[in-house]
N, C-alpha and C positions, 0 to 999 in steps of 0.2 A: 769681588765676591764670586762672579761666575767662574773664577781659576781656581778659590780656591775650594766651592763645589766640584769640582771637576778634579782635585789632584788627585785624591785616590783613586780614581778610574784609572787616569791616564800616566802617572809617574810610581803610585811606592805600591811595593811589595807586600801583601799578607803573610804573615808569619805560620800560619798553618801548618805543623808537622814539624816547625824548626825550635830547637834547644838553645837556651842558652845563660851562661853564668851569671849569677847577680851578687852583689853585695846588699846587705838593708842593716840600717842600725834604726832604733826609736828609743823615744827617753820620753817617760811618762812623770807627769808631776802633778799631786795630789795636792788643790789646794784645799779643798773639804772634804771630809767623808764621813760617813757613818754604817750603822750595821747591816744597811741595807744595800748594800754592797756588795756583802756575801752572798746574796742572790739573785745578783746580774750574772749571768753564765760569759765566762773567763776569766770575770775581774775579781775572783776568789785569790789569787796570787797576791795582790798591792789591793787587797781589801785591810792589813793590819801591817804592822813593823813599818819600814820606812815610808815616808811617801815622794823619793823621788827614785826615777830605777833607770835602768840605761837596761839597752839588747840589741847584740850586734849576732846577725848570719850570714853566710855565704855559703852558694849551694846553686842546683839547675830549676829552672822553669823549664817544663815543656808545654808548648801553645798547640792545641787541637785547633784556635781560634784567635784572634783577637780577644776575643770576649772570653773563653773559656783556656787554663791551663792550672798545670798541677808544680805546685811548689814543692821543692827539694830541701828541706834545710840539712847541710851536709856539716858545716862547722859551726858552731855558735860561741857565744860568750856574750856577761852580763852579769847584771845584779838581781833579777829577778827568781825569786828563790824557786830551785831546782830548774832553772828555765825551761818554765813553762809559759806559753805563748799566752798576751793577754790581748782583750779588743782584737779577737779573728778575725773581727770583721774585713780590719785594715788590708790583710792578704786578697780579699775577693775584687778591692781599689788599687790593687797596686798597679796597675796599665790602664792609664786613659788610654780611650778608642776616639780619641777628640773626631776623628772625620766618620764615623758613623755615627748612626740615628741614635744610639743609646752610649754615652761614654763607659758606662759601666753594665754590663750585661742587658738589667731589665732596670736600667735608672738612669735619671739627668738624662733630657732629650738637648742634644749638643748644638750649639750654633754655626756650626760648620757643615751642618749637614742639607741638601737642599730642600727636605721635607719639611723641615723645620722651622722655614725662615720665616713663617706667619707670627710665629710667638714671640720674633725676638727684634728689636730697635738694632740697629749699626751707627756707628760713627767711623767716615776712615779719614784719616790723617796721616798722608807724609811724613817720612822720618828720616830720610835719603832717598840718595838715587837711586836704589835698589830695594828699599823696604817701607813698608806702610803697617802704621798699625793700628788697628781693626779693635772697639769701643764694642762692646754688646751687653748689653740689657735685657730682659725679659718685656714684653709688655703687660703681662698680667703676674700678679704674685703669686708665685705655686713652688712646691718642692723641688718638682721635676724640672725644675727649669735655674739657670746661674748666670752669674754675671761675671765679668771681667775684659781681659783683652788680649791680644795675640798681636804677635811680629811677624809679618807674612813676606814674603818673596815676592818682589810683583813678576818679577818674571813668569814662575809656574805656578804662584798659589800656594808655597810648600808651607807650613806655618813652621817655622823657627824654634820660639820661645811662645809657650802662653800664659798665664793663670786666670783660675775661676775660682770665685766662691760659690757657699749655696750651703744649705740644710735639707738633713734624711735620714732616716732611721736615728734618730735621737742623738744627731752629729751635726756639728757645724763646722764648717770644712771651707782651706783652702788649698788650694793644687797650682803648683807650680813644676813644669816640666820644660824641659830643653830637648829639644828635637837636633838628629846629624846633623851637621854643616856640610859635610861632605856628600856633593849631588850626586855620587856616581855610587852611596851608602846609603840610599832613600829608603825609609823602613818607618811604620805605624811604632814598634816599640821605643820607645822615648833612651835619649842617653843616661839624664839624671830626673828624679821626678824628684820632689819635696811636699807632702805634703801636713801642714798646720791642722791638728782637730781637736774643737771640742768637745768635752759629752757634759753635760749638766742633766741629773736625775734627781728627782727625792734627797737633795741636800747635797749629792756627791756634785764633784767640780773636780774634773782633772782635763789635763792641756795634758797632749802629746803631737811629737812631731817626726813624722816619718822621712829618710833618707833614702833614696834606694839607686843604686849605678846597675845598668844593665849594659850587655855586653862586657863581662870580666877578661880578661885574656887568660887569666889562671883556671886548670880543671884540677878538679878532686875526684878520683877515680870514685866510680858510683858505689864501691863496695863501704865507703863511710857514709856514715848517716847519725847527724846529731851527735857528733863529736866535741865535748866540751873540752876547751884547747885554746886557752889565751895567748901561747906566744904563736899558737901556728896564724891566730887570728891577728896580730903586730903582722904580719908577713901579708894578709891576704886583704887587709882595710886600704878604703879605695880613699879617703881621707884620711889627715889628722885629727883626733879628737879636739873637742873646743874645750876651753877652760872649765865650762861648766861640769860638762860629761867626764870631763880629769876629775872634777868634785865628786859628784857620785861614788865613781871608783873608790876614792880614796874614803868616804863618808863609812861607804860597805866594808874597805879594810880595817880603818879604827874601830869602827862596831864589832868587828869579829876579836878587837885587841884590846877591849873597853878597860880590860882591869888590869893595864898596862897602864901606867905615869903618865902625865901628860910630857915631861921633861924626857922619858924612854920613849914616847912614840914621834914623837920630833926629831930625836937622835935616829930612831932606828930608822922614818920614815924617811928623812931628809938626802940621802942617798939614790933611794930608790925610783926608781921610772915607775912611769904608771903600769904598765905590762908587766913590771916585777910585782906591783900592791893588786894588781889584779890575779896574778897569778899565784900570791899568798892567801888573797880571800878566797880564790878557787880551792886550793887546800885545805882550807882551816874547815872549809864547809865540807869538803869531802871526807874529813877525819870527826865529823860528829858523831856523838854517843848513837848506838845499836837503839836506843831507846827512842833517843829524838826521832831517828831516819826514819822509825817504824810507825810514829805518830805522826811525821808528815806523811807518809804513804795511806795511813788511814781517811786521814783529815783531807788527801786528796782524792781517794776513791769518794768520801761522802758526797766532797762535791761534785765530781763529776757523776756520779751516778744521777744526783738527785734533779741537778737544776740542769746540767748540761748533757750534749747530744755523749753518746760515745761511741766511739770508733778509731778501728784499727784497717791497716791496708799495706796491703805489698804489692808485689808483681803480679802473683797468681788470683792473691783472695784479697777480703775485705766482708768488712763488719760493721753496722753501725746500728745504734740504740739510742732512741728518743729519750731526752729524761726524763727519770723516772715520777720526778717531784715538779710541777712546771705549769703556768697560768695557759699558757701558750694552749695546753693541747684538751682543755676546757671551749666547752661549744651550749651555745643554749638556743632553742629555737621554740617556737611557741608551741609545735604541734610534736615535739620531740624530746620539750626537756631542756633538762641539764646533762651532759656527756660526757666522760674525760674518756682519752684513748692514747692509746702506745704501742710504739713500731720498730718492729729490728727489718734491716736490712744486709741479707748477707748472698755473698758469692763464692764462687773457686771456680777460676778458670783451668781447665785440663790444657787447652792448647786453645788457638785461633779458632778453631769448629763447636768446640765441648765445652760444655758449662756447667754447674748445681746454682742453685739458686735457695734461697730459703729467707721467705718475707711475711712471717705471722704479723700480724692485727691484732690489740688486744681492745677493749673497753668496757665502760660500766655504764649503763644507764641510770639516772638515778631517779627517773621519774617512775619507772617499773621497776627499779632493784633489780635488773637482772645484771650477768656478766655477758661477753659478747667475747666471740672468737675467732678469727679467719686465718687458717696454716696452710699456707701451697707451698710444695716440696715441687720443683721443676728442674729435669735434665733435660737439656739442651743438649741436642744429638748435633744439630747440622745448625750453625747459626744463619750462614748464607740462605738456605731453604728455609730459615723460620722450622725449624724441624725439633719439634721439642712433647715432653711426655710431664704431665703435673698431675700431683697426689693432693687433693685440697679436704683438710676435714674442719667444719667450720660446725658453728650451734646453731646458725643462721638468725634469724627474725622473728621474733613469735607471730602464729599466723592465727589470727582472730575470724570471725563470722556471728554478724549479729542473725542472721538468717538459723541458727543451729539454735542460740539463744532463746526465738520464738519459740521453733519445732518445739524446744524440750515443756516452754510456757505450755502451749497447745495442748500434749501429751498427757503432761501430768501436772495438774490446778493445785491440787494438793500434797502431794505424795516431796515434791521435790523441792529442798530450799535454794532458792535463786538468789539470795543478798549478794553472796557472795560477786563482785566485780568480774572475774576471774574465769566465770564461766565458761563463754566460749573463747577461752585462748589455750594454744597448744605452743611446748617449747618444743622448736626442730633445732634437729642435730642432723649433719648429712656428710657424706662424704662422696668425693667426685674423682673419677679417675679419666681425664681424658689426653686426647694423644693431636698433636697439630701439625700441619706441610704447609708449605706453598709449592702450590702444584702451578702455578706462574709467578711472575713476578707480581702479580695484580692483586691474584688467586688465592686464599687460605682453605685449607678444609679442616673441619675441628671434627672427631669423631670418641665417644667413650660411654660413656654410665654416668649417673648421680642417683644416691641409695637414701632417703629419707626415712627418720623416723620421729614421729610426730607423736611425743606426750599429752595428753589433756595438763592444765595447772589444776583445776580440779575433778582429780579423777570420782569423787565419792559425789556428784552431785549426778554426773554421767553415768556411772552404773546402776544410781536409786531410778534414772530416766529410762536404763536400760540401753544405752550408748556403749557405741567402743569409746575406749580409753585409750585405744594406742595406735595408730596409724601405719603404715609400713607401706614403700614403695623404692624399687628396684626399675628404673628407667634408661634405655640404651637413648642417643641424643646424637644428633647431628648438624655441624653449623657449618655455612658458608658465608666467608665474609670477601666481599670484593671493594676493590681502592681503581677505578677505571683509569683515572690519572693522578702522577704523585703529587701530593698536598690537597687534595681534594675530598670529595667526601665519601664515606665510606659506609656501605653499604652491607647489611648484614640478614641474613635469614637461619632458624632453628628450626630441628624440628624433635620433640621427644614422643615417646612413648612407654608405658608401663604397662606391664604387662603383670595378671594377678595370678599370685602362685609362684610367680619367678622368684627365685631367692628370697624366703618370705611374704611379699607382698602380699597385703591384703586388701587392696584398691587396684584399680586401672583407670588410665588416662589418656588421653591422644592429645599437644597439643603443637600451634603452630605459631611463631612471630616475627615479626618482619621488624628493621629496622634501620633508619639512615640519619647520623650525625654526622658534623661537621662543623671542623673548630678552626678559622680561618686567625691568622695573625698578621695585621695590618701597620704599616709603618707607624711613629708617633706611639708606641704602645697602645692601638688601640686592635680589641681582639673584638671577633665575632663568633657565637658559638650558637649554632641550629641542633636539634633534634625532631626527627618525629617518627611515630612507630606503632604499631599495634599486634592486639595478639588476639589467637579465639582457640578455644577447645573445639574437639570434635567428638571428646567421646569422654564422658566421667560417671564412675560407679558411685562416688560420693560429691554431692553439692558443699562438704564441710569445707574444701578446701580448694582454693585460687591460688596458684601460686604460679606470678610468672616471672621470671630470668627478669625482664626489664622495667616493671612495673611492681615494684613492690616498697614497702617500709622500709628504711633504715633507719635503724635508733643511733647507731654510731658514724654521724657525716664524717664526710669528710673536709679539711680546711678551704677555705676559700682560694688556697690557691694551688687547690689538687686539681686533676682531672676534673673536667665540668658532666657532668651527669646528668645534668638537666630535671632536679629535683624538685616536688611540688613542697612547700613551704607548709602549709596551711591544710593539707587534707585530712580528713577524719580516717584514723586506722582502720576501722571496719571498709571503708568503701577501698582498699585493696585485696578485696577478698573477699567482694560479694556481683561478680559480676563474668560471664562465662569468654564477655571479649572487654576490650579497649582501645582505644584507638588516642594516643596521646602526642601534644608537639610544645616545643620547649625553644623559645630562643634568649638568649642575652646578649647584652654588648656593653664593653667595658673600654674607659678612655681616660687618661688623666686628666682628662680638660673638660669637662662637661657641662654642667650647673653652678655647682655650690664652686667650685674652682675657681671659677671667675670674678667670686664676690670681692673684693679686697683685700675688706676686716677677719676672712676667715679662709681664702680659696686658698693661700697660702702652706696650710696646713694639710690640705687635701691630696694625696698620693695617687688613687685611684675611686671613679666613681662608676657605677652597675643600674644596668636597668634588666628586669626582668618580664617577661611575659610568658603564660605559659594555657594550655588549652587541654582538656578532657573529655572525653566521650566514653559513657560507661551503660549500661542494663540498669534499668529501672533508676533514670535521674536524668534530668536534664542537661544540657553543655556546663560545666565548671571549667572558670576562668581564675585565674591570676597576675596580679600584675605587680612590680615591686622597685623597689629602687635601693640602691646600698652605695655606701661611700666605704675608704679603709685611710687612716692616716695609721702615724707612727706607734699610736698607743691600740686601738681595736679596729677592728673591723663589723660593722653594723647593719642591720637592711630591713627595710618595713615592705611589708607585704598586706594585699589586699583580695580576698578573697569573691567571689560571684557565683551566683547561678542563674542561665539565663539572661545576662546583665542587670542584675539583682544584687543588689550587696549583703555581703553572705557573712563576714567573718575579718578580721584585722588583726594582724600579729607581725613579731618579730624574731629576727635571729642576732646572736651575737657571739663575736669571739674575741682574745685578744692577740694581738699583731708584736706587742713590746717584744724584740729581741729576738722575729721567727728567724732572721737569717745571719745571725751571729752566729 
């Protein structure tokens, strides 16, 4: 065991930066389905008409990583109508990393790895003079974790041959991979992988089985891309087809020749090679009615708009869009609601230095019925310097003050009606233009404006009080953010000011905040994430409004597995905006192995588990505390939260989202 912890240090090569050709064929077979099918995102292709389908490609992988690389598909062919790719998932599994911590990016902690060896049983047995092979177990039942065995080298440790099973992401899964024989050809990329998967959902039941040969000796000049081409694919398959996957073909040809004889399609079949009946069904489909083509091209926009991500991508740019219709980007929390939100992602790179970027935010809150907006426009001047210039116009957060609510109580007893909920909240809308360097490698400096304008929601309750109704503020802004060592924690200060008169303004401000997070990621999947930070005014012409950069509401979160931001769960809205400083700290820590993980009857199920804690210090209120715990398995993701003051129990809520399908 201690060789073959130790082979990848000391024997095989990372793939980093290197290309190279693959073949993959998969053949999916539907033993049940139903209509709910059509809204798993990619299984819209073999949600109707047959239910057994074959897909063969050949094309480049290029590897950034082990872990990370981008599929080429250059030639294809198949039966899957218009071949379109189904279960994407499959491409993000197609290379075990069997000797790293995580076989698959951010999943399956491997038993080959020395970190790991607490979680897992061994058994070795001799199998020759030169090979032994290696039994492993989980000791407790979790996702993250698989079972099988490997044929190992005793000389260096190299592992041979392996398979594991295991379940994830609503997959049951076995991997079977063959590693070089040849010592002087040592490489993490596997020569053939096979992998067995179930998916069992809401009635559906399909088995499929992936083939894949890596290192092809044949190239496709990179100018093809998704070229459908049966005989070029006879030329370019790294096997012969089995009998079964000869059926399909043939299944998918008589289906296109239905209202052919059965006595004609024997004659005319009986002749033919499979690469001929494949290369007839490829045409017969390609000579369909202007009518039909136009209704599948519809009926495939629907889907992919609705349930599925979408996106496009070349050399230069790239595009992608959340769908539009989708459980997934649904969030509820106690102090926040019900939320759905939607994200485009797009670029154009000009050259290695120069960039556009364009990453709007949308969502709805539906606890306040408002809509929600976030659009930065970013060129990227100097990538190296971090040297970049963004246009952000966003609606922001409605900014509340129960303190304004009294004033107007106060003022006027009778004159003004108050029923209204509504009173003291204001809709911002702002835009921000600011400009960024790094003036070291360590170094950032941020410098630009942000222009505010603040609506009352109800303006007629304000003017009967004899209040402004409209706010306006024009603010120059300054941040310095430093990173003293790489991976470390990063360290950040602003400082704005608004000045009244400037560019409309009808307020002034001064204000200043400091702040230092830090998101540590720890072998085993297990992450740490700190924050803590504070802010204080120095100068305001108006008490209606608090608003700071890092201390404020969000009605639109973000998922559980965005950026951590160190959010209070349970706060009451007004106390963001009734206080002239703060002084806030946030930590979590997240592990697949935790608590409930280890129970038997249920830890199995469990993915990942979270604890939270988090501390507040505000004007006019005592210390507020929180504290919380969250799990996430294959279907949501959950967390309870408890709320304090003082160490006082104050309040008890939840947040929830669902998980089904985030990374298909």
């Amino acid at each position: 065991m201690t060789r073959i912890f130790a082979f990848r240090r000391n024997y095989a090569s990372l793939p980093d930066g290197e290309q190279t050709n693959f073949y993959m064929k998969y053949t999916m077979k539907t033993q049940r389905r139903n209509l709910t099918l059509f809204l798993i995102p990619t299984m819209y292709p073999i949600a109707k008409g047959e239910r057994n389908y074959i897909s063969e490609s050949y094309g480049k992988i290029h590897f950034n990583d082990i872990n990370h690389f981008q599929i080429k598909r250059q030639v294809i062919n198949g039966t899957i109508p218009r071949n379109r790719q189904v279960m994407s998932i499959m491409n993000k599994s197609l290379v075990p990393n069997i000797y790293g911590i995580t076989i698959f990016e951010d999943k399956l902690l491997s038993p080959f790895h020395y970190s790991n060896r607490i979680f897992y049983r061994y058994r070795i047995s001799p199998v020759g003079e030169n090979t032994t092979i290696v039994n492993f177990r989980p000791k407790i039942q979790n996702t993250q974790l698989i079972r099988g065995f490997a044929i190992v080298d005793n000389a260096t440790g190299r592992i041979i041959r392996y398979r594991f099973r295991g379940s994830y992401d609503l997959l049951n899964f076995e991997f079977i991979a063959y590693m070089g024989y040849d010592d002087k050809d040592i490489s993490l990329i596997p020569k053939k992988c096979q992998s067995n998967i179930s998916f069992n959902f809401m009635g559906n039941k399909i088995k499929s089985r992936v083939l894949t040969y890596f290192n092809r000796s044949t190239d496709i000049p990179d100018s093809i891309n998704n070229l459908a081409d049966s005989k070029l694919m006879d030329t370019l398959r790294a096997d012969t087809l089995e009998p079964m996957e000869k059926e399909i073909y043939n299944d998918a040809y008589l289906q296109n020749h239905r209202k052919i004889s059965v006595q004609e399609n024997d004659s005319t079949y009986s002749g033919a090679s499979i690469s001929d009946s494949a290369a007839s069904w490829q045409h017969e489909s390609n000579t369909k009615s202007k009518f039909k083509k136009n209704k599948d091209r519809v009926l495939d926009a629907i889907n992919d708009n609705m349930l599925n991500s979408i996106g496009t991508e070349s050399s230069n740019a790239s595009i992608n869009l959340s769908p539009l219709l989708n459980p997934l980007y649904l969030s509820y929390s106690q102090s926040k609601g019900l939320a759905y939100k939607l994200k485009i992602k797009s670029k154009y790179n000009f050259n290695a230095q120069q960039q556009i970027s364009f990453d709007p935010r949308f969502g709805y809150n539906f606890k306040i019925e408002q809509f929600y907006f976030n659009a930065p426009f970013r060129y990227t001047f100097n990538m190296k310097k971090n040297g970049w210039v963004e246009l952000k116009w966003a609606n922001g957060n409605r900014i509340t003050d129960s303190g304004l609510l009294d004033k107007i109580k106060n003022e006027n007893t009778d004159t003004t009606d108050l029923n209204n909920s509504v009173t003291n909240y204001f809709k911002d809308e702002s835009v921000t233009l600011m400009g960024n360097i790094s003036l070291f490698s360590n170094v950032n400096v941020s410098i630009g404006g942000v222009y505010h304008n603040r609506e009352a929601s109800n303006k007629k309750a304000l003017r009967e009080s004899g209040k402004t109704t409209s706010y306006r503020s024009f603010a120059p802004t300054l941040t310095f953010t430093v990173r003293p060592i790489a991976n470390g924690p990063v360290f950040m200060s602003s400082y704005e000011r608004c000045i009244k008169g400037f560019l409309g303004s009808n307020m002034e401000y001064e204000k200043i905040e400091l702040d230092a997070s830090y998101k540590r990621q720890m072998k085993r999947l297990q992450q740490y994430n700190m924050r803590i930070g504070g802010g204080f005014y120095t100068n305001r012409s108006t008490d209606y409004f608090v608003d700071f950069n890092n201390f404020r509401e969000n009605f639109i979160p973000g998922g559980w597995d965005d950026d951590w931001s160190g959010e209070f769960q349970l706060l009451n809205s007004s106390w963001y905006n009734s206080s002239k400083y703060y002084v806030r700290a946030n930590a979590s820590y997240e592990s697949p192995l935790l608590f409930i993980s280890t129970v038997p009857a249920i830890g199995k199920y469990i993915e990942t588990e979270r604890l939270y804690i988090s501390a507040l210090l505000i004007e006019h209120t005592r210390p507020y505390f929180e504290i919380g715990y969250g799990f996430t398995n294959k279907y949501f993701s959950v967390g309870i939260f408890a709320s304090m003051l003082n160490l006082s129990y104050n309040e008890f809520g939840c947040k929830f989202s669902f998980e089904m399908f985030r990374k298909w």
